[in-house]
N, C-alpha and C positions, 0 to 999 in steps of 0.2 A: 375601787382602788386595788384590791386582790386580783380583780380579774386585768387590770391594764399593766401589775406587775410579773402575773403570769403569763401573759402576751409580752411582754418585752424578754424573759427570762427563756420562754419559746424561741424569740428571734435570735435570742445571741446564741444559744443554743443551739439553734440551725447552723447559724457563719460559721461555730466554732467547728461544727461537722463538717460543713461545706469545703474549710482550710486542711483538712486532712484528705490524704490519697493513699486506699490501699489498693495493689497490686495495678500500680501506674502501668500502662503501655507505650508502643505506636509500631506503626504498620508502613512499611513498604508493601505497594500496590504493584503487580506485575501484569502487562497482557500477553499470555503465551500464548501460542498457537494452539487449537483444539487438536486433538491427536491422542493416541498411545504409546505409554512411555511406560520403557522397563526401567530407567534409570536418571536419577538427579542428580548433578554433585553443584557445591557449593562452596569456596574459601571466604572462612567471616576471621579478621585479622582485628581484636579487642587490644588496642592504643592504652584503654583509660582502665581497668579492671575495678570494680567497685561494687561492697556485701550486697547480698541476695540480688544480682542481677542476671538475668537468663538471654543468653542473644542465641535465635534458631530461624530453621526452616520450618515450613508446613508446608504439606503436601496431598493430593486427594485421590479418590479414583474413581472410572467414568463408571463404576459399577456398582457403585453405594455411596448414601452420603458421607457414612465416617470416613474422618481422613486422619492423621495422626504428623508427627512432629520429630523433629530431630536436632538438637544445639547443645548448648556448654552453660552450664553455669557457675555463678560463686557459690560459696555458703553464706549463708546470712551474718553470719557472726564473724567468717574471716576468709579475705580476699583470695589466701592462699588456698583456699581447700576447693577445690572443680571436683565439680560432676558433669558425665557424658550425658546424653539420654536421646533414649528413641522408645518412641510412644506410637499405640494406635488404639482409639477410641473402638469398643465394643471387638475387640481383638477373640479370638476362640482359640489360643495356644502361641508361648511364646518359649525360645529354647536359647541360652546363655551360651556366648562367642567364646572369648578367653578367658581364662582361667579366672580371673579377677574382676569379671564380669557377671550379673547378679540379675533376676528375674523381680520387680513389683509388682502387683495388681495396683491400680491408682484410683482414685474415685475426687469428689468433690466436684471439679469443672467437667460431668458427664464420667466415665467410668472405663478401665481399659488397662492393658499391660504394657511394660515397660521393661525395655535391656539397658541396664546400667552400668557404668564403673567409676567409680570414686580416683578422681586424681588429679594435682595439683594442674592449677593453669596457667600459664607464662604469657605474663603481659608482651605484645609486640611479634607474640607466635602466629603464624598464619595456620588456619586447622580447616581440612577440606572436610565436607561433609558430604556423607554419600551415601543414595537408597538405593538399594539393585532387587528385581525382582528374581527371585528364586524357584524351586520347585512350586509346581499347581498341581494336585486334588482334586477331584469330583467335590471338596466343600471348601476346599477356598485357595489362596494364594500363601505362601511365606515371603516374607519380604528382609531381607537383609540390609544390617547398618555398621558401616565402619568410621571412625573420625582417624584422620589422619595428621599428625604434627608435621607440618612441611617444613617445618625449619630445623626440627630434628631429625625428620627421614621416619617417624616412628608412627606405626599405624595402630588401629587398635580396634578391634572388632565384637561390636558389642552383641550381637545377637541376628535370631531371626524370630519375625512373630508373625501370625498368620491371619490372613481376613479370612470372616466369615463369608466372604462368595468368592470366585474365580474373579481379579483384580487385578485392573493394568491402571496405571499412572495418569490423570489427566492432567489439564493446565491451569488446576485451582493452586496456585502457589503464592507466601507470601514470605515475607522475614516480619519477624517483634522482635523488640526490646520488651523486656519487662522487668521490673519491680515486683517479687511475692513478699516481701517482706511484712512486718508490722505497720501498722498506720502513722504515718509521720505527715507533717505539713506539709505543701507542696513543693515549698525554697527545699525541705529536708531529705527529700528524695535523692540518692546516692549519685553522685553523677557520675558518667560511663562516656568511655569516645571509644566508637566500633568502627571496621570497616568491612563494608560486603560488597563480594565482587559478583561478577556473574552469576544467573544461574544455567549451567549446560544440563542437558539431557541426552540421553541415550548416546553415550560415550563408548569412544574403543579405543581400550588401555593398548594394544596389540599398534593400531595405527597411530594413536595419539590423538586422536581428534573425538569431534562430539557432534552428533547434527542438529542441533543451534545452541546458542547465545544469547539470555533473554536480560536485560535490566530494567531495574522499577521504573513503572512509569509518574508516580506520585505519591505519596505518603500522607497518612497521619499521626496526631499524634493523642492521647486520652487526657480527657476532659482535667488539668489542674497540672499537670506533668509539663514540666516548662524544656525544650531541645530545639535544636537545630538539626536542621538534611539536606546536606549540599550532593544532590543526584548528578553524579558524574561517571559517565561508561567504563563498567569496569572498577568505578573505586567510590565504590557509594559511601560518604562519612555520615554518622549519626554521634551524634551527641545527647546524651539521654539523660535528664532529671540536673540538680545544684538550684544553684541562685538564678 
């Protein structure tokens, strides 16, 4: 009798894990073309804003496996409060943009630095995102990140951080959503409506133009994290996490 009520006590005890999701996702999937790239930019336009949610790019290069990250998030505790960030995994030197811009070291999902700035994010803002490669070294590459407010005109430049080898851009790119927040049930997962447009490379401010144009080819989404992806050229809508 112990043992069939510690087997029942197991299982519910499983479900009861099973119904909780921490640091929900999903993936847009993109095929770029193989090649070298000095530069990504990106516009993700956040409809829905909602605590601890992270909407970004990643990005790689054809000369290491690390690759590192760039997007906007909330605070866990309050919608109003963003944070920038650009990240790169196993990084050897990172050197802070503006004034109000701020150096991490991060560790936990793999280990790396981080150029930051703290500052509120406006629902229905379109914010370009953009890597540009910078000065190169005999030991690695710097790489430069600016987010830009397109509907305020206001740019903001977070930093440069350096790979440890001579680094150009390849065509390992994706967008997440994400949830880091605390463990909540799956219906409790905060829900978010995002929009991401292109991604262009190797852009020229001078002309206006970029030599290509790439949009997701298919998405997923992480195991209990309930959305929708309506993939459309140019205005790709995600809906992330709720009932």
């Amino acid at each position: 009798m112990k043992i069939n009520l510690f087997i029942v006590s197991v299982i519910l005890s499983s479900n009861l894990l099973a119904q909780q999701h921490q640091n929900g996702n999903m993936y847009l999937h993109y095929n770029i073309s193989n090649g070298s790239y000095y530069n990504i930019d990106q516009e993700i336009t956040p409809l829905k804003l909602a605590n601890g949610t992270f909407w970004a790019l990643t990005f790689g290069f054809n000369e290491q496996k690390d690759g590192g990250y760039i997007g906007i998030q909330t605070d866990f505790s309050s919608v109003g409060k963003g944070l920038f960030i650009f990240s790169i995994w196993n990084a050897i030197d990172a050197k802070k943009g503006d004034d109000d811009a701020y150096i991490s070291d991060f560790g936990g999902e793999g280990v790396g630095k981080s150029c930051r700035i703290s500052i509120p994010l406006v629902e229905s803002h379109s914010y370009k995102l953009r890597i540009w490669q910078l000065e190169t070294t005999s030991n690695g590459t710097y790489w430069g990140a600016w987010i830009k407010d397109q509907t305020e005109g206001i740019e903001h430049y977070l930093g440069k951080i350096k790979t440890k080898n001579q680094t150009t851009l390849s065509n390992s790119v994706s967008n997440f959503v994400e949830y880091y927040g605390g463990q909540k049930a799956c219906d409790d997962v905060p829900s978010s409506k995002v929009v991401f447009k292109s991604v262009k490379t190797n852009c020229n401010d001078d002309l206006g133009t970029c030599k290509a144009l790439f949009n997701p080819i298919n998405y997923s989404f992480g195991e209990c994290v309930k959305g929708v992806c309506n993939l459309n050229k140019n205005n790709n809508l995600v809906i992330f996490g709720g009932n």
